[in-house]
C-alpha positions in Angstrom: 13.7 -94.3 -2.4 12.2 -91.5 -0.3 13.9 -89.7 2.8 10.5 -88.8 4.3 10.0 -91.6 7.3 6.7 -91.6 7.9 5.5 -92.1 4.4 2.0 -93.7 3.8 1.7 -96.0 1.7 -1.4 -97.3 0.1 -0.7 -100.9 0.3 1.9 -103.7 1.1 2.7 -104.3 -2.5 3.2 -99.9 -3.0 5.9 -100.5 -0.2 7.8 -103.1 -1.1 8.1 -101.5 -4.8 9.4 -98.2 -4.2 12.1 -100.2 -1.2 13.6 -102.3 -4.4 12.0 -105.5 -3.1 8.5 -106.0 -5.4 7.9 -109.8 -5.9 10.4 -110.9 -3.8 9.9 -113.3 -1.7 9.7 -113.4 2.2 13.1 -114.7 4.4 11.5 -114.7 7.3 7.9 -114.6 8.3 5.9 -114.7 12.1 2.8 -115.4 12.8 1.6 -115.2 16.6 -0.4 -117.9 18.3 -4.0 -116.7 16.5 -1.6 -117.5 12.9 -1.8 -113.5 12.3 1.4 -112.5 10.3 2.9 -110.3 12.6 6.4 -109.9 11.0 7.8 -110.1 7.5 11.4 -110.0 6.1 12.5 -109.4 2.7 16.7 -109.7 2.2 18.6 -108.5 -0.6 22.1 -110.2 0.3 23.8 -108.5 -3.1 23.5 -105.1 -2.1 23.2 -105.9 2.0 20.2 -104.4 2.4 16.9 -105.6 3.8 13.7 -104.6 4.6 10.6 -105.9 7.0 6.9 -105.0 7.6 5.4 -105.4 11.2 1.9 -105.5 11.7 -0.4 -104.9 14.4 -3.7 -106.2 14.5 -7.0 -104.0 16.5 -10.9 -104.4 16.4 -13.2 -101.3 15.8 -16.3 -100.7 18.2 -18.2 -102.8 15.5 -15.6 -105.9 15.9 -14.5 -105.4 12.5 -10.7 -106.8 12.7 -8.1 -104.3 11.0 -4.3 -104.3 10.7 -1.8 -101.4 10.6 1.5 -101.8 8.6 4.7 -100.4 9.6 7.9 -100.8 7.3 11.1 -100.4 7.8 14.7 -100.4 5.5 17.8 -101.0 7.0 21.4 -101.0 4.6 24.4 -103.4 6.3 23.7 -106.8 7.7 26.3 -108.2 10.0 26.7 -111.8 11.1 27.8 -113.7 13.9 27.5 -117.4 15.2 24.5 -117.9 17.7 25.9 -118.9 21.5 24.5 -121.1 24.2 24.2 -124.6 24.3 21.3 -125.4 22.1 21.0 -129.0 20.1 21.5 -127.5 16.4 23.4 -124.9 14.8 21.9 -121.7 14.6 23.3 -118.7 12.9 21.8 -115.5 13.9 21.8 -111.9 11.6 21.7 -109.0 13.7 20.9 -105.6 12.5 22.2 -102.6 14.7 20.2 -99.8 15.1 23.1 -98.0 17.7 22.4 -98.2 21.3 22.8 -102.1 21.4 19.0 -102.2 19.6 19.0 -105.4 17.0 16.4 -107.8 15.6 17.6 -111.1 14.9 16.6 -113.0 12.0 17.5 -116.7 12.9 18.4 -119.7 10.2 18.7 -123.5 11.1 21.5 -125.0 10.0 22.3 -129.1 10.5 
């Protein structure tokens, strides 16, 4: 894996092979009211490890629609049980980035 941060790659699939996490599948996945895939999370729970691509969606001055990637690798998942009065079981994974900064990845459980 590389230390430079701001590495380009040329595609999704060039990402997700040099992060350890080619043809694996998705654990999470959003998609924003116009159904454009705005977050994706791959999980390795064996080696604690996951890894997520955002995407932001623009249009050029000739209304061509284009998307920027952004990826991200994070090692150490901690867990905790969801609070608040809801009507089903929620477990949430929190990733700490220091400064109280997390993204929670959210499972339903009955």
């Amino acid at each position: 894996m590389t230390e430079d941060y701001m590495k380009e790659y040329e595609n999704r699939e060039a990402f997700l092979s040099e992060t350890g996490f080619e043809g694996g599948i998705p654990m999470y996945q959003y998609y924003d009211r116009y159904h454009n895939l705005r977050l994706e999370l791959y999980m390795d729970e064996s080696a604690e490890r996951f890894c997520g691509l955002v995407y932001g969606y623009y249009f050029k001055s000739d209304r061509k629609k284009c998307v920027d990637r952004y990826g991200f690798i994070k090692d150490g998942v901690g867990e905790r049980d969801w609070e608040g009065d809801t009507a089903f079981s929620l477990r949430a994974v929190y990733v700490d980035y220091g400064g109280g900064y997390a993204i929670p990845a959210m499972e339903r459980y009955r």
